[in-house]
VMD Tcl script that draws the C-alpha trace (Angstrom):
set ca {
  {-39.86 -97.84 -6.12}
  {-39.64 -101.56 -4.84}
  {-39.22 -104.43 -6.96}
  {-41.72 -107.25 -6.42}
  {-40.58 -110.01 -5.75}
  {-40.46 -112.87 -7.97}
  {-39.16 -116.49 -7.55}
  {-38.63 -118.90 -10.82}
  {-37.68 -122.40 -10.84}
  {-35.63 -125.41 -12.88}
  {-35.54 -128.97 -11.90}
  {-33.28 -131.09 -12.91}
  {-33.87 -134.81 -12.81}
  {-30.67 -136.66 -14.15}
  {-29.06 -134.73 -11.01}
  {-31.80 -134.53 -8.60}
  {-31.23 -130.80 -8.40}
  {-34.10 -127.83 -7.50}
  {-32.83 -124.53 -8.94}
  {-34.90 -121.23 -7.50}
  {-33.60 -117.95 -8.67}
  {-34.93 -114.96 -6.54}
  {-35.35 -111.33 -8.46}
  {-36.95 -108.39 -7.04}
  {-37.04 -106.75 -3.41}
  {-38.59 -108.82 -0.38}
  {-39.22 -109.18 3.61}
  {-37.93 -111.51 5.13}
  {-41.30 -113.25 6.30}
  {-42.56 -112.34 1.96}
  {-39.29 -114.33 0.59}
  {-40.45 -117.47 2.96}
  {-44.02 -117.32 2.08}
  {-43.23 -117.22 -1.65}
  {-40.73 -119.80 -1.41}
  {-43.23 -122.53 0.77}
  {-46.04 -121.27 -2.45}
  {-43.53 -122.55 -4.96}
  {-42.71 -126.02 -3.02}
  {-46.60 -126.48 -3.06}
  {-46.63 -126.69 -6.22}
  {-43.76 -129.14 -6.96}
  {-43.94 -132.67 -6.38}
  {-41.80 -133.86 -3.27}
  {-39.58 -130.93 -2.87}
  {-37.64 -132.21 0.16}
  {-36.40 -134.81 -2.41}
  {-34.04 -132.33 -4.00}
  {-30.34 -130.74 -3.48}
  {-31.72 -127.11 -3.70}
  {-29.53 -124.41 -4.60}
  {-31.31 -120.55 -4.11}
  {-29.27 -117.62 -6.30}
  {-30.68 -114.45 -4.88}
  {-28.05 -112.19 -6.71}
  {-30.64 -110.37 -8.65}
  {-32.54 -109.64 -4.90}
  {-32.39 -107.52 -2.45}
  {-33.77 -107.96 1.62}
  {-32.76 -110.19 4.52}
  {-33.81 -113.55 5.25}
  {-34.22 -114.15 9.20}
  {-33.27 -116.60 10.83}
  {-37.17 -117.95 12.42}
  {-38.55 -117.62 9.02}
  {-35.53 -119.85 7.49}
  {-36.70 -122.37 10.34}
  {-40.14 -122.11 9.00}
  {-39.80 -123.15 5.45}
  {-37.50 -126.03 7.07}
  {-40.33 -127.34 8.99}
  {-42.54 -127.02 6.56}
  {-41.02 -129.17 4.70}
  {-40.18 -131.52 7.14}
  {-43.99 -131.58 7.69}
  {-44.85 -131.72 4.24}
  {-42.68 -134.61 3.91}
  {-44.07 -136.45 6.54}
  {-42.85 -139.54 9.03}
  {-40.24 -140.58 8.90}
  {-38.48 -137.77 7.63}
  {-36.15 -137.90 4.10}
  {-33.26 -138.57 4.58}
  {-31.42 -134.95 4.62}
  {-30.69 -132.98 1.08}
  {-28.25 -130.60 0.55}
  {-28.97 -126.42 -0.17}
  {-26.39 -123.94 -1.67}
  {-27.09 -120.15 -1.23}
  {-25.88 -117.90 -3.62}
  {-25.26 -114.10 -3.04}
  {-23.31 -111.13 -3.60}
  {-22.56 -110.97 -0.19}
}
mol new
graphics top color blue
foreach p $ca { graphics top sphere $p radius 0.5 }
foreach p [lrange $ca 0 end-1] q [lrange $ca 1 end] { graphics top cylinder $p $q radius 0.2 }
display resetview
């Protein structure tokens, strides 16, 4: 039986960090759409080094759909863009 997936969160401010831990089972086009849902609701999210631990998930991530939570935020964030923040992936693979 699939896991749902579920994405928490941390911020932390003295290091400008955005810390989104993925658990569950999820599509590749379901782990995108949950992911632009939690950047709605935080303030500026393109301001933050993100890092992403999906160790306790399981699916692929596609390429396109990676592309579309980049623009997303680059539309979110508006003209002219930040400048560009850094994101660490963590997986067991």
């Amino acid at each position: 039986m699939p896991r749902p997936l579920r994405l928490s969160h941390l911020i932390d401010t003295d290091n400008n960090l955005l810390m989104v831990t993925a658990r569950g089972d999820y599509t590749s086009e379901g782990f995108v759409d949950a992911l632009i849902d939690l950047y709605q609701q935080i303030e500026k999210p393109w301001l933050y080094d993100r890092i992403l631990d999906m160790r306790s998930a399981q699916g692929v991530v596609e390429l396109p759909d990676l592309m579309r939570a980049a623009a997303w935020l680059a539309q979110a964030a508006g003209t002219p863009p930040p400048p560009r923040r850094r994101l660490a992936l963590i997986s067991n693979d």
